[in-house]
Each structure stands twice: as structure tokens, then as C-alpha cells.
N, C-alpha and C positions, 0 to 999 in steps of 0.2 A: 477410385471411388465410384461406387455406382448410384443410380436413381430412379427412384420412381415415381411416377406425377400423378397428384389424389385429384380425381374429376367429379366435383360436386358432391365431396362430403364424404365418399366412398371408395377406399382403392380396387381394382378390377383384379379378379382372383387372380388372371394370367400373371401380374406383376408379384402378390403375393407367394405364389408358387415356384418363382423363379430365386424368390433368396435362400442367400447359401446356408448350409446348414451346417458352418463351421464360426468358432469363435472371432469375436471382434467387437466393433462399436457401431452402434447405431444413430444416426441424428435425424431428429424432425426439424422441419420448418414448415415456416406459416406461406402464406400468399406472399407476403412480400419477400418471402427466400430467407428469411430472417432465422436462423436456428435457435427453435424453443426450447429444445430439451435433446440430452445426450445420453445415451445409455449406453451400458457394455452388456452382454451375452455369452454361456457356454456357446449357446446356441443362435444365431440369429434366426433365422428361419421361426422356430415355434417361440421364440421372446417377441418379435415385431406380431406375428400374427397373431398373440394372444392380446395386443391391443383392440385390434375387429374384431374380435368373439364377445358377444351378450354373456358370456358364458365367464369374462376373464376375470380374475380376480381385482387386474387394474380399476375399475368399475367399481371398488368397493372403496378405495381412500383417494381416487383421483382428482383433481380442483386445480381449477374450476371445471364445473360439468363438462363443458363445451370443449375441452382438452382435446379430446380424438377429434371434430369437428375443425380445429385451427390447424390441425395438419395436412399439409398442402402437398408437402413432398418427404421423400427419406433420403439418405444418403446412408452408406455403410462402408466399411472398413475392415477387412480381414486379419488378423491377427494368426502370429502361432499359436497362443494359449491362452487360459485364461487370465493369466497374471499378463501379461503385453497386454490385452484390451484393457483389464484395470489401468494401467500407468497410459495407456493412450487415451483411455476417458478422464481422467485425471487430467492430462495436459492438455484437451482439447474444452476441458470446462473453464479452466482457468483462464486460459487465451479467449476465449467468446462468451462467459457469463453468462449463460442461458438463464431465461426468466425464469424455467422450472424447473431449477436444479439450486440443491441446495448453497445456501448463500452463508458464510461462515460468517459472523461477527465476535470478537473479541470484544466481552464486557470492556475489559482494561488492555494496555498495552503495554505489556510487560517486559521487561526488557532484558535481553540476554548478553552475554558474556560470549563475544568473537575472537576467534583466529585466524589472521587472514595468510594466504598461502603468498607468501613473500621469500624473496631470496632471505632478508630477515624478518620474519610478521610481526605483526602488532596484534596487539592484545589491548582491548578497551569494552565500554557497555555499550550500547545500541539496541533499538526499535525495530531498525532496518533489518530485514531477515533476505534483503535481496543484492549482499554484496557477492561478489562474483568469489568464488572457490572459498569463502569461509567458511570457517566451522562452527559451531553454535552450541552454548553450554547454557542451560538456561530452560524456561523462563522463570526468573524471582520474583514475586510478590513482593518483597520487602525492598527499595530501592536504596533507602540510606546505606542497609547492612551488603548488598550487593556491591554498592559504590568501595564501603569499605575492607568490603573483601576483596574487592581486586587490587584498591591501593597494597596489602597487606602482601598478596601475590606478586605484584609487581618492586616491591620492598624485597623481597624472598630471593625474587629469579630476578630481577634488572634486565627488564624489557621494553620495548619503545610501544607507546600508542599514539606516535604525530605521523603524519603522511609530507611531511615539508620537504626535509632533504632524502637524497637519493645516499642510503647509506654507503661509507668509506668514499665519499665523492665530495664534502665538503673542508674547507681548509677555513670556515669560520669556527667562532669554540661553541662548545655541546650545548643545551638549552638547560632552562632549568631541571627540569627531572634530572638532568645527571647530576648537578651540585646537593638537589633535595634526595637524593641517594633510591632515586627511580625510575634508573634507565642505566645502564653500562655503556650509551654512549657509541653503535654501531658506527653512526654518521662522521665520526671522524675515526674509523680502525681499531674501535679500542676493547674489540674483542672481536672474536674469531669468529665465522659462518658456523664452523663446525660446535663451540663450546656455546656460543645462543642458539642454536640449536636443538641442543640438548636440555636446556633449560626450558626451549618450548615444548621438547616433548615429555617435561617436568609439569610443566602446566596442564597442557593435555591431560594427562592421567588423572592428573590433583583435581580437575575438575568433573573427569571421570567417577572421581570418589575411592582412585588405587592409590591409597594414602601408602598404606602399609609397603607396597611395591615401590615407591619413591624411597620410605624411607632405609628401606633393604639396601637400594642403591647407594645412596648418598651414605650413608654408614659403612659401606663398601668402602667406598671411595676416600672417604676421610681417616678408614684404618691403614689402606694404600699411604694417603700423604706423611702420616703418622711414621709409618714403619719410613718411608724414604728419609724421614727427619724434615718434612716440608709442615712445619707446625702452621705456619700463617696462614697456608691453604687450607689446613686440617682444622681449625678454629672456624673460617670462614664456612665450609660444612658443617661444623657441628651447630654453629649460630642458626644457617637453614633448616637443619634437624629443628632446634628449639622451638623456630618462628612456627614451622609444620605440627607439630605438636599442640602448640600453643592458640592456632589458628583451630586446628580441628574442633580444637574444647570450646574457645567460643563461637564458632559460626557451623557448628556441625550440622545444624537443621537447614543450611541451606545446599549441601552438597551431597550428589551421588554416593552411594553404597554398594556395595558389590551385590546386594540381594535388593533392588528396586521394583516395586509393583506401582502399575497405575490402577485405581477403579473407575471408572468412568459409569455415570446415568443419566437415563434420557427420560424426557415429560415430553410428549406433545399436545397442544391445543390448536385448533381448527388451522392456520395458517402456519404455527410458530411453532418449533421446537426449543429446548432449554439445554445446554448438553452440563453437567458437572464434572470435573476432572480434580480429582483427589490422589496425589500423589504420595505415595508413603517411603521412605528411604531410613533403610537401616530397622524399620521395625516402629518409628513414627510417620506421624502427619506433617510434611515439610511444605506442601503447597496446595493450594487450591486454586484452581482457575474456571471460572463459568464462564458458556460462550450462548448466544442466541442464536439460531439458523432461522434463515426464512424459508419454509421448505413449503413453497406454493403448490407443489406438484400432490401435496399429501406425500409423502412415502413413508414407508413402515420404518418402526424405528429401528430394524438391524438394517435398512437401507440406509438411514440416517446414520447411522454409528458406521458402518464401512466406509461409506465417505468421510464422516468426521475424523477415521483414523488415518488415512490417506492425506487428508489436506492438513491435519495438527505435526504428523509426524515426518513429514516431506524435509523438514527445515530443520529439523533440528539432530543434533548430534548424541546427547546423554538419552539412549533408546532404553525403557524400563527391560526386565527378563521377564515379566508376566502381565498382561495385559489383563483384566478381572470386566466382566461386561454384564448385563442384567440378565441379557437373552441370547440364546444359541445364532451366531452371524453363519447366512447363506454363506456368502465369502469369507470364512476363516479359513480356508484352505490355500487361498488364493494371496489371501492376509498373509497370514503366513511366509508364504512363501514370496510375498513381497519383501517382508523385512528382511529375508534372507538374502535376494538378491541387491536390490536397491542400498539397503542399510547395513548389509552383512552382519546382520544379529538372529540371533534364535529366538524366537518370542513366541509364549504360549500363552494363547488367548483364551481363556476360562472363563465360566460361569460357576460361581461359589453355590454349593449346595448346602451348607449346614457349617456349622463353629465360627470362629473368630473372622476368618473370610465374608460368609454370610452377613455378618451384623454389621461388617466394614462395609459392605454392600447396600443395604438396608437404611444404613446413615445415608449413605451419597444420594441413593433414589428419595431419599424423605426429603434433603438439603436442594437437590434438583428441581422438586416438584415445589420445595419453596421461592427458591430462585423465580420459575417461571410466572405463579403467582407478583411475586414482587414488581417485576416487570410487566405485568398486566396491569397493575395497579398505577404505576409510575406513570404508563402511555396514559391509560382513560384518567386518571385525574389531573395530573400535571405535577405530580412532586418530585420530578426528576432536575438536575442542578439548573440543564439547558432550560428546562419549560418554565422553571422557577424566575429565570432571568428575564427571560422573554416574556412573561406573564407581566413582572414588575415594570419590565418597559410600556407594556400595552397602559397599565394604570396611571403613568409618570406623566408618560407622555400624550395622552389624550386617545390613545390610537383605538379605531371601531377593530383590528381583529387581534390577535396574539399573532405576532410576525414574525412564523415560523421560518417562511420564504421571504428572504432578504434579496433586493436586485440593487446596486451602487452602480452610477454614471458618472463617466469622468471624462472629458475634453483634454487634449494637447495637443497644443498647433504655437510652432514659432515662426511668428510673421503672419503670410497668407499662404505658406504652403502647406501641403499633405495634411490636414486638420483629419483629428481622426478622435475618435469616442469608445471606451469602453463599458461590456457591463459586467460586474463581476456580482456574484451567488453565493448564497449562504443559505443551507437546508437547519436548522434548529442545533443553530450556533456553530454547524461546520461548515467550512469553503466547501464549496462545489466549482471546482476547477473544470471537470466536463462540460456544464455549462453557462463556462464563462464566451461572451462573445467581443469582436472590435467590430466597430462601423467604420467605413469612409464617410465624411462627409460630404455630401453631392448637391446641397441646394445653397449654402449659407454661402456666402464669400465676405473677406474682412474678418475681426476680430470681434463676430460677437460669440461670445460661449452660452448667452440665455439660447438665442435662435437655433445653434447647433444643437447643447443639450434637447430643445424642443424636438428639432429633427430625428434625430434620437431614439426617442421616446416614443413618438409618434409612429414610427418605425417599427421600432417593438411593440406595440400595441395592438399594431394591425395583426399579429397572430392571436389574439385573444378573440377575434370576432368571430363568429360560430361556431359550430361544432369542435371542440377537442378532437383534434385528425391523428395524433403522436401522443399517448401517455410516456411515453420511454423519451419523449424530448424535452427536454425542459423549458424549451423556447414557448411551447404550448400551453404550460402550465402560468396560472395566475400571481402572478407576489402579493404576498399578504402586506408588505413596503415597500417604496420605492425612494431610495437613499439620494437626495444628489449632492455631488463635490461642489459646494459654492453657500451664497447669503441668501438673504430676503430675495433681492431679484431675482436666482435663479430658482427660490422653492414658489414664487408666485408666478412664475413662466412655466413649468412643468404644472404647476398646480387649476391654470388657464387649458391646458392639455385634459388634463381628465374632467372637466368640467363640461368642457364644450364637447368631448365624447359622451358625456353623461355616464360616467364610470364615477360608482359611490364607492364601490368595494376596497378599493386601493387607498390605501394611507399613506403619505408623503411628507419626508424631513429632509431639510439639506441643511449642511454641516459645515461652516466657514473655517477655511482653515488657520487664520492665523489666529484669534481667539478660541477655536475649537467652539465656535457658540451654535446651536442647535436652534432650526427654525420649524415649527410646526403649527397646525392649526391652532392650538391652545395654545400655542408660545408665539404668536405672530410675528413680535418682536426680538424673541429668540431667548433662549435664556442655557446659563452657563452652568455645567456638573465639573464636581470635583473630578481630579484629573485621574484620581483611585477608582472611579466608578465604573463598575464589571459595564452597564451596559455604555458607558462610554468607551470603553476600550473594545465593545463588539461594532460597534459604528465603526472605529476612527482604525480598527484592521482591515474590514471590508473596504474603507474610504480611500486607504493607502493603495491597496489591492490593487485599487480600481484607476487608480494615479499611476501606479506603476505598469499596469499592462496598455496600458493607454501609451503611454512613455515607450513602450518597449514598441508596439505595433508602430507610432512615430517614428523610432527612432531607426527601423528596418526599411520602411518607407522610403524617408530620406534618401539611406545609404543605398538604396535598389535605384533612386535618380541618380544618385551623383554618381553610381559605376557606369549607368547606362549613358549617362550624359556621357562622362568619364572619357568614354571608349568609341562613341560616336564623333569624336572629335581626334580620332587619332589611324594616320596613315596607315592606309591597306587592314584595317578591324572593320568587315560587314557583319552583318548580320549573323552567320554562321558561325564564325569563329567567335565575334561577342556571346550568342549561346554557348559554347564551349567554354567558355573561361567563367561565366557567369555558373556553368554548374559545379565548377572547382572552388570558387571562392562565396566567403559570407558577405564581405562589402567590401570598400576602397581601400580602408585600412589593411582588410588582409592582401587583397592584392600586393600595395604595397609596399608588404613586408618581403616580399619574395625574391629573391635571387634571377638572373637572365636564365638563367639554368632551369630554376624552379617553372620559370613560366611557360621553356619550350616544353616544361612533360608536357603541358596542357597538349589536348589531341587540335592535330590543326594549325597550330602557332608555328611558326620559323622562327631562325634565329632575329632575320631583320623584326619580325613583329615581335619579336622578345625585347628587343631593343628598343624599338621604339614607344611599346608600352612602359618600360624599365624610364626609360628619358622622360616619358612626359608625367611620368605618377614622381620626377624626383628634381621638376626644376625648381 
């Protein structure tokens, strides 16, 4: 990877002139080395240099202005072609997130139909699109009909969807699916690798939408058992025939066709793109799925739509034969020839010019452009389900803002050791796990949880005094709540806290937990919500959250004293070898689950120190 360093605003022609003028990927970063934005190139050479030209077209949808100003430095990447810098800009946007690259959001999340690559796989529905070697049939709009179209497959072909036992390895009896006639029951030998096999690559197809290729087969097959005189087996095929038949008639709008097109349209507004994805199969409209991009950079919409087909189509397995678009993509060539290599399909990417294509076209961009509007409406007014909640809260409960930004604190300490505090986050009704944070506790000793939670807080606070230094940190950022785990005492000791800093802006509740009773300014004395109530169930998950990670950073604590104590206390373990073993193991417990054998791999350890650790983790 090479680089070049921007010296006040400006890169100096020499470094300019020295990039290559062969394909690959290019990356900016800021001052703080941070990479802003990723791009790929025929060309690097004349793609990076037409960002410094007054002259470039970049200059015309770029945002924010100051874009070319925040770049500090470039990195690049040479590729053989231009389909390898695709699938490397692709995999390096994904791993670093750039601010100015487009951000995909899925209105819904929809859920697909997995196969996973098992000596025997399973077959079940899922969200998760990031299980290792599975294959993905999907995504359904409809979940009840999804659910029970897989039941219906799984009725058909007797297939397992548990992960418990290790098939032909258990000598307990089968689970239920085998008695409710929904699994044949690998787990105890009761069918062959080779014969579920063939039933998965029955599914396979069926989900494919090569109904008709299945039933070729399986009618094959059942004239085979027929002619041998094997009627029991020839029934049991002709029943799968039936079920296949019967299944296609009613659930046909949710499965693959041999002739599938997608249309896809795009709307953009100043920050925000809209994308629609209108899926047709067999000759109807089987799916709809809208998605929001945050596409800060401005980029043109066939910039928009090249990445949107890269990042939609990465994951999934049922690939359309024609792909239908508004406007001619720079990258269809490269398109193309992605899904050939990557996906091993042929897909031709078109722009419908006039008939029944066109007006299919026409609808998606009318429905697109409604979408986006709707969405613009939702954010600036508040009628979306989240804002709705959080609005009703703000009115309930007294609160001066709508408390978008949720912050919960929670204490746990057994005894007077390792006392530790967590804070956990909630952006407009979703966890924010990136920033959630633990404290040590360093001033309090004894068992007061008001004075700790204070410490705490107090803590956290001091990043709110001056200047916003990190938008990208959340630590920096303001909560519009401040949740704590505890009663009266502990919301009038944080509440003592923002007082005496003279902080108005913050609203403060704590939430008792054996009542579940809520203490706030309006409710001084606390007062009690039905146990149905949406916003009490968005309190009392963050609240648990926030018990639980608190609980877990304790509970690591602990176990990091008692190995290290552990092991200071035992014959010929210094320092050096204690490092060694400490980076093999998680705590005490696993240590001593280990074998004398197990503990000489550690590097470092002898037999005697194997022994003698084995001795003293087992008197």
C-alpha cells in the first residue's frame, strides 16, 4: 500500500504524478489517519487527480463542501481488474465504515430461509445473514407464510433445524420433530448422509423455484420403486409429489421462477438516498423491499445503485436472470462480471425503454420517490412508531426533551471488592452496544451504591464540558436521559449531581427494581406503569442491560484476581510463566478443567509446574 501526505490543504503535484495508472482502490483519510471515504478506479492516477481539478465533476454533488479539505493523506491498492478493486472496495468499506460511503439501511429485516454447509445441514428462518458457509434463500416479506412454508418443506423432505446433538453420535431418543413427523432423525442414524443429502439438494432447488426439476426426479424415482415392487417407498414419493404440488399452489408467490427479474429505483434528497426493490417472479410481484442509504458523500445515483447491488446481493443465494435499473450504471460491465465470478450467475443489467418493462419501471420510481418522502415526513415530524414512544414518554413522564438518547447506570460489587459500574445506550429505541461503557470504581469504598453511582456520573460528565472534540464518539455526545438502576435515594444523589454542575438540559429517572416503581421529577415519590407498558419495557431492557454488563465486567474482575492470586501462591509460577498461562486461559474455572497434559502445551510450563498447578487448583 502506498501514501501520500496533504500539506495544508493541498497535495504537491510530485506526489500526484507518481500514482499509478493501473486499477485498484483508493482510500482517504482525515488528520487523524481516520479513513473517510473509499473508492475503486479503472484508473487511479486520473480518478484521485480529478478530486484537485476546479475543473472535476466531483465538485458538483460532493458534501460536505470541505470534503477535499479533510483529506489529509491517500492510500492505494493495485488490483488486476477492474472487478478485484470492486470486491476489494466492497470488503474494505465493510470492515471500516467510512463516513462517506454509502451506509445501507434496511427499512425491515427480513428474514431468509438458511442452509448451512453441515456433514448433515439444517434448514430453518433467520435474520442472521453472517452464518459461516450458509446459503440463503430469501428475503420474505410475509413471515407467518415463510414460517409456514418451511414447516411444509420440512414435512416434505424431514430435515433437522437444532444445533444440540452431534448427528449419529447420540444414544438418547430423537426430539420432538421426529415424533411430530419433522425431522428423520439424523442424531440417532436413522437415515443415511447420502439419502439427506439428497433431500437437501431437494430443498435447494425447491427454493431455487426448479419445482418442475424436482418433480422429474422424484417421479423418476417412485416409477423405479413401483417397477421393483417397493410400493411403501413408491407411496412415500408419490405423497412428496402431492405435498410439492400442493405447496406450489398455495405459497407460489413466495418462491423463485425460472425467469426472475428485479427492478430496482432510486430518489435522492440532499444527504439521503431511497433505494426500492420490486421483485417479480414468474411473471408477478412477489416482494417489495425499501432500504434508506446515508450517502453523505452526495454520489450520483448509478454510484448509488453499483454499490447498492454489491452490498444487497453479496449474501444471498436466489440471484434474479435480469436485473432492470432507471439509468445506464458506469459499472455494469464490471457488474456483470461480478456476478459471474462471485455468484456464478449470468445477469443482465437493463434499462427498460418502452412496454410493459417501462411502466414496471415507472411504478418502482413513483413508489421509491414515495417512500423517500414518507421518511422525510416520519424524521421531521415524529410519526414513526420509535418517536411515537418516546414522545409519549416525554409527556408521561414530565421530561424537558423527547429522550432520543437513552444512558442507564448500574453498580455491582459483592462485598468491598472489584466494585464496578456500567453505562449502557439506546439511540431512538435501539441499543447502542458500541457505546456502551464499564467504570472501575476508584474513590467510594464500603457498600454505598448512591456515592459510586455519583462517581460515575460525575465521570461521565466531565466529557460534556466544552467543546464537542469526537462527533463519531458517543462518549461526547449529550443524553437527552439519564436512567439509573435504583429508588428515591439513588435518583436524588445523581439528581444532587446535575444540580450542582448546573446542568438543566438532562432529565433523570431511576427505576427500583423490585416494584419496577419509576422516580422522577414529577413523580418524586415514584409511581407505578402497567407491566404491558411499551415505555416501561424500553426502561426495564436498558435497565437489565445495564445489570447485566456491569455483572459481566464484575464478574471478569473477580476471576482475573483469583487466577492471579491463584498462581502467585504456587511453587516455581513467576511472573513469566503466570503471563503464559494467563494468555491461554479465561479464568480459574478453565484452568481447572484441564488435564497435567493440557497445561504442559502452555509454552513455558514443565511437567513439575503442571503438577503442581493441577495439585493446587484440585485440593
Amino acid at each position: 500500500m502506498k501514501n501520500g501526505i496533504k500539506k495544508r490543504g493541498s497535495y504537491s503535484r510530485d506526489f500526484l504524478n507518481i500514482l499509478p495508472k493501473k486499477p485498484g482502490v483508493y482510500i482517504f483519510k482525515n488528520s487523524k489517519d481516520k479513513i473517510i471515504y473509499i473508492g475503486k478506479a479503472k484508473n487511479i492516477y486520473n480518478r484521485v487527480r480529478s478530486y484537485f481539478s476546479e475543473k472535476s465533476r466531483h465538485f458538483l454533488y460532493m458534501k460536505p463542501p470541505d470534503f477535499i479539505q479533510q483529506i489529509k493523506s491517500v492510500d492505494y491498492i493495485i488490483t488486476g481488474n477492474e472487478a478485484e478493486a470492486l470486491i476489494l472496495e466492497g470488503n474494505l468499506i465493510k470492515k471500516n465504515r467510512p463516513i462517506y460511503n454509502i451506509d445501507l439501511k434496511d427499512d425491515k429485516s427480513f428474514p431468509f430461509i438458511a442452509v448451512t454447509e453441515e456433514a448433515y445441514p439444517r434448514v430453518f428462518l433467520t435474520r442472521n445473514r453472517n452464518i459461516r458457509k450458509a446459503k440463503y434463500f430469501g428475503p420474505y416479506t410475509d413471515v407467518r407464510a415463510a414460517r409456514n412454508t418451511l414447516e411444509y418443506i420440512r414435512k416434505i423432505f424431514q430435515v433437522r433445524d437444532c444445533r444440540k446433538v452431534k448427528p449419529g453420535k447420540t444414544t438418547n431418543p430423537p426430539c420432538l420433530n421426529y415424533h411430530i413427523g419433522l425431522c428423520n432423525a439424523p442424531c440417532i442414524g436413522n437415515v443415511s448422509m447420502e439419502e439427506y443429502g439428497k433431500n437437501i439438494e431437494y430443498i435447494k432447488a425447491f427454493l431455487r423455484g426448479k419445482d418442475n426439476t424436482i418433480l422429474l426426479k422424484l417421479d423418476r424415482q417412485m416409477k423405479e420403486f413401483s417397477i421393483n415392487m417397493k410400493f411403501e417407498e413408491a407411496l412415500k414419493i408419490k405423497e412428496k409429489i402431492d405435498s410439492i404440488n400442493k405447496l406450489h399452489e398455495r405459497q407460489r408467490i413466495i418462491f423463485d421462477s425460472e425467469d426472475t427479474w428485479d427492478f430496482i429505483g432510486v430518489r435522492s434528497d440532499e444527504k439521503t438516498t431511497a433505494l426500492g426493490l420490486f421483485t417479480y417472479r414468474g411473471g408477478a410481484l412477489a416482494l417489495v423491499n425499501n432500504f434508506i442509504i446515508e450517502n453523505e458523500a452526495r454520489l450520483k445515483d448509478d454510484e448509488v445503485l453499483s454499490g447498492f447491488i454489491i452490498r444487497y446481493y453479496e449474501n444471498i443465494n436466489n440471484i434474479p436472470s435480469k436485473i432492470y435499473v432507471p439509468e445506464e450504471l458506469e459499472d455494469k460491465t464490471i457488474l456483470v462480471e461480478w456476478f459471474r465470478n462471485e455468484k456464478g450467475r449470468r445477469v443482465k443489467l437493463l434499462v427498460p425503454k418502452m412496454g410493459e418493462k417501462r411502466k414496471i419501471m415507472d411504478m418502482v420510481s413513483k413508489n421509491t420517490v414515495l417512500y423517500l418522502e414518507k421518511k422525510k415526513f416520519e424524521k421531521s415530524s415524529g410519526h414513526s412508531q420509535a418517536y411515537s414512544d418516546l414522545l409519549r414518554m416525554m409527556k408521561i413522564l414530565g421530561l424537558k426533551n423527547i429522550p432520543r438518547k437513552l444512558e442507564c447506570y448500574d453498580i455491582s460489587n459483592l462485598g468491598e471488592r472489584f466494585p464496578v459500574g456500567s453505562m449502557t445506550v439506546a439511540l431512538d429505541g435501539e441499543i447502542k452496544k458500541e457505546d456502551y461503557r464499564h467504570f472501575k470504581i476508584r474513590y467510594v469504598s464500603g457498600q454505598d451504591d448512591c456515592a459510586m453511582l455519583a462517581e460515575m456520573v460525575t465521570r461521565r460528565l466531565k466529557y460534556l464540558e466544552g467543546p464537542v472534540k469526537d462527533t463519531s464518539n458517543g462518549f461526547y455526545i449529550r443524553p437527552d436521559l439519564i436512567i439509573i438502576d435504583g429508588g428515591k435515594a439513588q435518583f436524588n444523589a445523581i439528581n444532587r449531581i446535575l444540580d450542582q454542575k448546573g446542568i438543566t438540559v438532562i432529565d433523570i429517572i431511576s427505576i427500583a427494581k423490585k416494584e419496577e416503581m419509576i422516580f422522577c421529577s414529577r413523580y418524586q415519590n415514584g409511581i407505578k406503569f402497567d407491566l404491558d407498558s411499551e415505555i416501561l419495557r424500553v426502561l426495564i431492557r436498558l435497565r437489565d442491560e445495564a445489570h447485566r454488563f456491569a455483572v459481566g465486567y464484575h464478574r471478569k474482575l473477580r476471576d482475573s484476581y483469583m487466577t492471579n492470586s491463584l498462581l502467585d501462591e504456587i511453587k516455581g509460577i513467576g511472573q513469566k510463566k503466570k503471563a503464559h498461562i494467563l494468555e491461554n486461559i479465561d479464568s480459574v474455572y478453565d484452568l481447572k478443567e484441564k488435564s497435567i497434559e493440557d497445561i504442559m502445551n502452555i509454552k513455558g510450563i514443565s511437567y513439575r509446574d503442571a503438577v503442581n498447578i493441577y495439585n493446587s487448583l484440585h485440593r
